[in-house]
N, C-alpha and C positions, 0 to 999 in steps of 0.2 A: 504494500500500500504506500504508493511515493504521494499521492495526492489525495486532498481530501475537501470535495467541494469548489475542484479545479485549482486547489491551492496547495502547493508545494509543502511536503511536509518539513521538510529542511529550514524553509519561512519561519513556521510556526515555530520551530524549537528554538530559533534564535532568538525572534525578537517575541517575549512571551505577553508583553503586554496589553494591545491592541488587537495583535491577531487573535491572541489565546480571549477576549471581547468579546472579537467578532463572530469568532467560531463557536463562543457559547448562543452569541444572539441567533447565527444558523441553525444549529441542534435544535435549540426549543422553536424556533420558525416551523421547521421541518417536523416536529414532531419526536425528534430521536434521542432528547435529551430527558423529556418529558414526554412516559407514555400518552399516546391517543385516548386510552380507556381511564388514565387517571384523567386527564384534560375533559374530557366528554363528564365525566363523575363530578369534578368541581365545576364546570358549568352548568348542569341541572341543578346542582343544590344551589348556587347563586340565583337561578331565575327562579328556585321555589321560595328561596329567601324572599327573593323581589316581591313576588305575589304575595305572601305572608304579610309585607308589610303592607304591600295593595288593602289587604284586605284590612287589616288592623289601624289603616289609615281611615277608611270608609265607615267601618264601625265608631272609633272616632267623631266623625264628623257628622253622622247621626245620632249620636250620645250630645255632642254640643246642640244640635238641633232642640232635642226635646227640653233640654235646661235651659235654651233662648226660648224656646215656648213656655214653659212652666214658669219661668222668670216673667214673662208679659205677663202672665197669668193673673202672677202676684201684684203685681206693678197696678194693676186694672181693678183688684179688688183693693189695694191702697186708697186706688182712686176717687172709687164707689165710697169707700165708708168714709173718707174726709169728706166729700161732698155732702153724705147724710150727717155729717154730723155740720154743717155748715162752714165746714174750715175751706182756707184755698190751700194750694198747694204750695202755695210759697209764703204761707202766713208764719210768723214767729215766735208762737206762742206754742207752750208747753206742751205736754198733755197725749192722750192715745188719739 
């Protein structure tokens, strides 16, 4: 084996620092550094990751929903009972 990736092996021994780089960046390009079936493995769990958080986002963001609703909720019967009780809402004075 005098070449490897059309490159001289004789190259690579001398000058170890850039070639010995480049040819790691070749291997894992290719696949020869880093199994196919590990790579295929960590990238399904990364996109079940993804979706995981997809979903843990959307649940999320309908949990905020119902507490923006139950919040008006409250806000509206605030509203109701200082009007029966004749107060405004911006009056200064004590009291329930």
């Amino acid at each position: 084996m005098t070449e490897l990736f059309g490159i001289p092996v004789s190259v690579l021994l001398e000058n170890s620092g850039w070639p010995a780089f480049f040819l790691a960046c070749l291997l894992v390009m290719f696949g020869r550094l880093v199994p196919a079936t590990t790579h295929k493995r960590e990238l399904e769990r990364e996109i079940k990751r993804g979706d995981d958080l997809k979903e843990a986002l959307d649940a999320t963001i309908a949990a905020h929903a119902v507490e923006a609703h139950q919040l008006a909720e409250v806000l509206s019967f605030v509203r109701v009972a200082r009007a029966a009780a004749g107060r405004t809402p911006g009056s200064d004075d004590e009291g329930p």
